[in-house]
C-alpha positions in Angstrom: 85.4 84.4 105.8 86.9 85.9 109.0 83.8 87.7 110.6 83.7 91.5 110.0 83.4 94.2 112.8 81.9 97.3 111.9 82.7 100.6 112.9 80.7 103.6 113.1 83.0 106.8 112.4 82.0 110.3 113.6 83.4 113.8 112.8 86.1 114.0 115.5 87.1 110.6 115.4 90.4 111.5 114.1 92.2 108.2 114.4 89.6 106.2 112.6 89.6 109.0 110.0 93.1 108.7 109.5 92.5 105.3 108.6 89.9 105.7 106.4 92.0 108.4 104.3 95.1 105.3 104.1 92.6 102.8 103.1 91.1 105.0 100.3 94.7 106.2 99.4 95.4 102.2 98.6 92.0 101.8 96.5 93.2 104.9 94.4 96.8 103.9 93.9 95.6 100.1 93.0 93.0 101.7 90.9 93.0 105.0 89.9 96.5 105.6 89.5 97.4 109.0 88.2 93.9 110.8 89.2 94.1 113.7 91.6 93.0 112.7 95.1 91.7 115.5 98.0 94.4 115.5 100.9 93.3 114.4 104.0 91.8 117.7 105.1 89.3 117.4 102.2 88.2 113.9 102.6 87.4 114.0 106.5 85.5 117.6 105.8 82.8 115.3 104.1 82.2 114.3 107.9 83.4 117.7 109.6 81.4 119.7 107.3 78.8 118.1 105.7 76.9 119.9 102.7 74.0 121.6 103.6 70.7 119.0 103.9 73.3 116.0 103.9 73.6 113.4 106.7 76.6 111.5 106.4 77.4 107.7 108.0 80.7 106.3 107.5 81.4 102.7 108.6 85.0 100.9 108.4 85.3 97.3 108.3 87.8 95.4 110.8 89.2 92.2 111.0 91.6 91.6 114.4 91.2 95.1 114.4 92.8 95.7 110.6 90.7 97.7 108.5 89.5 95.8 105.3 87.0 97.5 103.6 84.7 100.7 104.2 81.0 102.5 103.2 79.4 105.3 103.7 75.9 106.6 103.0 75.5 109.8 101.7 71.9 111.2 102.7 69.9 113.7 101.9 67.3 115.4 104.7 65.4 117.3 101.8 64.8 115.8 98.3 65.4 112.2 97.2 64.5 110.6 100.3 63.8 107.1 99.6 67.5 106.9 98.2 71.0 106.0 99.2 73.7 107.4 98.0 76.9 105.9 98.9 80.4 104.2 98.5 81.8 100.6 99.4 85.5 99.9 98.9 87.6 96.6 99.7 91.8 97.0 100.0 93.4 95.4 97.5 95.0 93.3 99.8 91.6 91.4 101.4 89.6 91.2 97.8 87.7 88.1 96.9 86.9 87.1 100.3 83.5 88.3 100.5 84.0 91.7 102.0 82.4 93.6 99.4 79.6 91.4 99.8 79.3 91.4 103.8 79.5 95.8 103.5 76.9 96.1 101.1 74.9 93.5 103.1 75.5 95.7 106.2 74.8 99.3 104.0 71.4 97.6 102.9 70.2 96.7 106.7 70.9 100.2 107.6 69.5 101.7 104.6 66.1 100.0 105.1 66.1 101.0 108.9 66.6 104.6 108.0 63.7 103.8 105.6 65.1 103.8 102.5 64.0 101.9 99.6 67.0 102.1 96.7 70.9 102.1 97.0 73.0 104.3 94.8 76.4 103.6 94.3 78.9 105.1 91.4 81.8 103.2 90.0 84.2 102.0 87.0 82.4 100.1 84.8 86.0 97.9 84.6 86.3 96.8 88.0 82.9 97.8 89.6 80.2 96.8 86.8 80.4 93.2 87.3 80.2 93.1 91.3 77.3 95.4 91.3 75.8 93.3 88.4 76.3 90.2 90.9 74.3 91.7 93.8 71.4 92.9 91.6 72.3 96.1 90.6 71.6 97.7 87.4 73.4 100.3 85.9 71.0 103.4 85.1 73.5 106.3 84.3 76.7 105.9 82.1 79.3 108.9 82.0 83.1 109.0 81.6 86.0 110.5 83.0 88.0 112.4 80.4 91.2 114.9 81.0 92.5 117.7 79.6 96.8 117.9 79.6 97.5 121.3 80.1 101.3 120.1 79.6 100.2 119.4 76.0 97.5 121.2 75.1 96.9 122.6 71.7 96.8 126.2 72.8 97.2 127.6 69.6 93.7 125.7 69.2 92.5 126.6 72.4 92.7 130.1 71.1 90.9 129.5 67.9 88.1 128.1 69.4 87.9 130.9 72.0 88.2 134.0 69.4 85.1 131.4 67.2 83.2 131.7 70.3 83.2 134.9 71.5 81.8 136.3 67.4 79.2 133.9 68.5 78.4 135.5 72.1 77.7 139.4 71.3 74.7 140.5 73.8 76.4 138.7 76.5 79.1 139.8 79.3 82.0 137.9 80.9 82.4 137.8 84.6 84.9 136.0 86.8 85.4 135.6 90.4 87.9 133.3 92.6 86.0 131.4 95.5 82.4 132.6 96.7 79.6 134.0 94.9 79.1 138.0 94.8 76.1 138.9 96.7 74.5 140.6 93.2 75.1 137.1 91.5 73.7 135.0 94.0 70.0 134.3 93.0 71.1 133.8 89.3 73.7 131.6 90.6 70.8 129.6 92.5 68.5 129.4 89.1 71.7 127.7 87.6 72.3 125.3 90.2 68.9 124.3 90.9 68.6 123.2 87.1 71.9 120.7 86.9 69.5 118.0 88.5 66.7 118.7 85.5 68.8 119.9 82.5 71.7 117.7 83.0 70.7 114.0 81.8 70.1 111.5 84.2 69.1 108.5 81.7 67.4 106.0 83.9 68.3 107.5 87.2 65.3 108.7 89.3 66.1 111.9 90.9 63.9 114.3 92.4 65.2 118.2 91.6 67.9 119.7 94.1 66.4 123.1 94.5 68.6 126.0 95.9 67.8 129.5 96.7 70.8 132.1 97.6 70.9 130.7 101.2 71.1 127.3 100.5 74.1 128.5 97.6 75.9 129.9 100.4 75.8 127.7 102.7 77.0 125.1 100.2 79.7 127.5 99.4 80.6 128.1 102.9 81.2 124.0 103.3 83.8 124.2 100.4 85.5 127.2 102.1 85.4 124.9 105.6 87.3 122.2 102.9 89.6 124.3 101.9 88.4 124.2 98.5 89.5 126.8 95.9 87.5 127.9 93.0 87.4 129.6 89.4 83.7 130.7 88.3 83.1 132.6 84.9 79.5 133.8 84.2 77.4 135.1 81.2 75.7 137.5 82.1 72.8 138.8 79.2 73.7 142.4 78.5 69.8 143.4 78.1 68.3 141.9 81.1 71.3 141.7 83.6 70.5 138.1 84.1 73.4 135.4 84.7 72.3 132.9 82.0 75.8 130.6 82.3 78.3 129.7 84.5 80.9 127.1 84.6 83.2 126.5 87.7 86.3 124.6 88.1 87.7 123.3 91.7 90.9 122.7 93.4 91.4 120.6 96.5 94.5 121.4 98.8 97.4 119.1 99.0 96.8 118.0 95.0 97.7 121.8 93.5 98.8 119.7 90.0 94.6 118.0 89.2 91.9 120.3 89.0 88.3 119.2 88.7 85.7 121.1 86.6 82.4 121.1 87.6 79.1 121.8 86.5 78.7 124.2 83.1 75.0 125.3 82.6 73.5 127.4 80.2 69.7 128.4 80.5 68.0 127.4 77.8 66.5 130.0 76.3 70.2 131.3 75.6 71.7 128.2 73.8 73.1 128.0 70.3 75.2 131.2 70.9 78.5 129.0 72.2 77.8 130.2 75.5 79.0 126.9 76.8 82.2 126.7 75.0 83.0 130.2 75.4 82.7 129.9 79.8 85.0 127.1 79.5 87.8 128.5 77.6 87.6 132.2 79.7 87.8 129.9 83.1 90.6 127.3 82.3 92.5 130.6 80.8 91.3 132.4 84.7 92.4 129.0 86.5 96.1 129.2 85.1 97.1 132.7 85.3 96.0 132.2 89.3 97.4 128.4 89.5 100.2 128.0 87.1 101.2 124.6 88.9 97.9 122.8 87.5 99.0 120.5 84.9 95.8 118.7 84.2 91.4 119.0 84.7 89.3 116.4 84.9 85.9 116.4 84.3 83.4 113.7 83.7 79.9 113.9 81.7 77.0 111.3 81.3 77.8 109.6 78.0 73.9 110.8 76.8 74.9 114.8 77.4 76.2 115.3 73.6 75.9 119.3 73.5 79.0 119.1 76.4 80.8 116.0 75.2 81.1 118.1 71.9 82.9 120.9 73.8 85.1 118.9 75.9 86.3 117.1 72.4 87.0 119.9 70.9 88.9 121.6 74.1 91.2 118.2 73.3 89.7 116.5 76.8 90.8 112.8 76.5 88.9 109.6 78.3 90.3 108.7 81.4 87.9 105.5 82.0 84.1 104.6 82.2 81.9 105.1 85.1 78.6 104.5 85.7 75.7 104.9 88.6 74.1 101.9 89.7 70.9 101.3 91.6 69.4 98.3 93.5 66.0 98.8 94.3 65.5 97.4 98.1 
């Protein structure tokens, strides 16, 4: 194997960001063909505007100066601080010559002298579950990618479901808002978000709660504004206690107006059974296309063990995509 030179990428390196974007524009073409990707502006605001209590490292790999291969760590300064997080990706034109191998090599040296004990990587389960398997990961969280066609939709069921839901939803209020979080909303907003790392499941993943308070919310807010990033957010808010007790959100990247994403849905608890879920889904995707009539599809994924949510996706007419999975090598 031609030896590999490594390349540390900072924030205003714009010509080694550049590349990066074009090598991780191959790896979705070759691979993900027909998923939304974030332009350019997007992708390098994960350097230029890191979330807040996130300490990105981005490395390209080289050979005679051609960029092979790539990996970044995604780390966090405040909770799960043994782990981490990242990506490794090879061209398609330089795999099966021990790339992959040499990155992860080189994101496990670094990961131990940062003092980290476990690596975290997502990927497909088709083309990245047998070369994690190989170096000793073990796959500890299985979700899938599905998509909803909003060129073929079933609206006519669409607004079945959403009529069935709101008979089921009396004591609670609808409200909607385009980008950042009212000030009045903000703490409820904060109780939401701080419970999608202990409601949501996480099968055999060990992960230590991601707690926010209205700062931290807004600062993560901020970051998607510095992105670019526009969003749709419907709450429930309970009409006795003026709590927000549900919100769903859905996001859309510039330069890909046609894919949305949709992002978390959570519903406290002690307000389930009342199709609370269902009913924030249907009043967003209905807010996201008056606003954004040139979005054809959403994706979403969901870890295969959350069946309250996989329900409501199916019956929305979502459709799988492919099978991911996190994997974990303890260090």
């Amino acid at each position: 194997m031609p030896e590999l030179h490594f390349v540390d990428v900072g924030p205003d390196d714009e010509k080694d960001l550049r590349r990066w974007y074009d090598l991780v524009t191959a790896v979705h073409e070759s691979d993900r063909a027909g998923d939304p990707l974030p332009g350019f502006a997007t992708w390098a605001g994960q350097l230029r505007f890191p979330s807040p209590g996130s300490e990105p490292h981005l490395v390209l790999a080289e050979v005679e100066s051609e960029v092979v291969g790539w990996f970044a760590q995604w780390l966090s300064t405040r909770e799960n601080t043994d782990a981490s997080p990242g990506e490794v990706e090879v061209h398609p034109a330089h795999r099966r010559r021990g790339y992959g191998r040499a990155l992860v090599a080189e994101w496990t040296r670094r990961a131990t002298a940062l003092g980290r004990t476990r690596l975290i990587a997502e990927g497909t389960q088709s083309t990245g579950g047998a070369f994690a398997t190989a170096l000793g990961f073990r796959a500890v969280l299985a979700d899938t990618q599905r998509r909803l066609d909003l060129r073929t939709v079933d609206q006519a069921e669409l607004d079945r479901l959403l009529t069935d839901a709101r008979s089921h939803a009396a004591g609670y209020s609808l409200v909607q808002w385009t980008g950042s979080t009212p000030d009045a909303y903000l703490p409820g907003m904060a109780a939401l978000e701080s419970r999608m790392t202990t409601d949501a499941p996480m099968d055999d993943l060990a992960w230590e709660q991601v707690v926010y308070d209205a700062d931290r919310l807004r600062e993560k807010e901020q970051v998607l504004e510095a992105w670019g990033t526009r969003r749709w957010t419907s709450v429930a808010v309970h009409d006795v206690s003026g709590d927000v007790v549900g919100s769903t959100t859905v996001g859309l990247h510039p330069d890909a107006d046609e894919g949305a994403f949709q992002w978390q849905t959570i519903v406290s608890p002690e307000h389930r059974g009342h199709r609370l879920g269902l009913l924030l889904k249907l009043e967003n995707l209905a807010f996201l296309r008056a606003h954004e009539p040139t979005v054809q599809t959403v994706d979403t994924w969901n870890a295969d063990s959350n069946a309250p949510m996989l329900q409501v996706n199916l019956d929305m007419g979502f459709e799988v995509v492919r099978q991911w999975a996190e994997y974990e090598l303890v260090l």
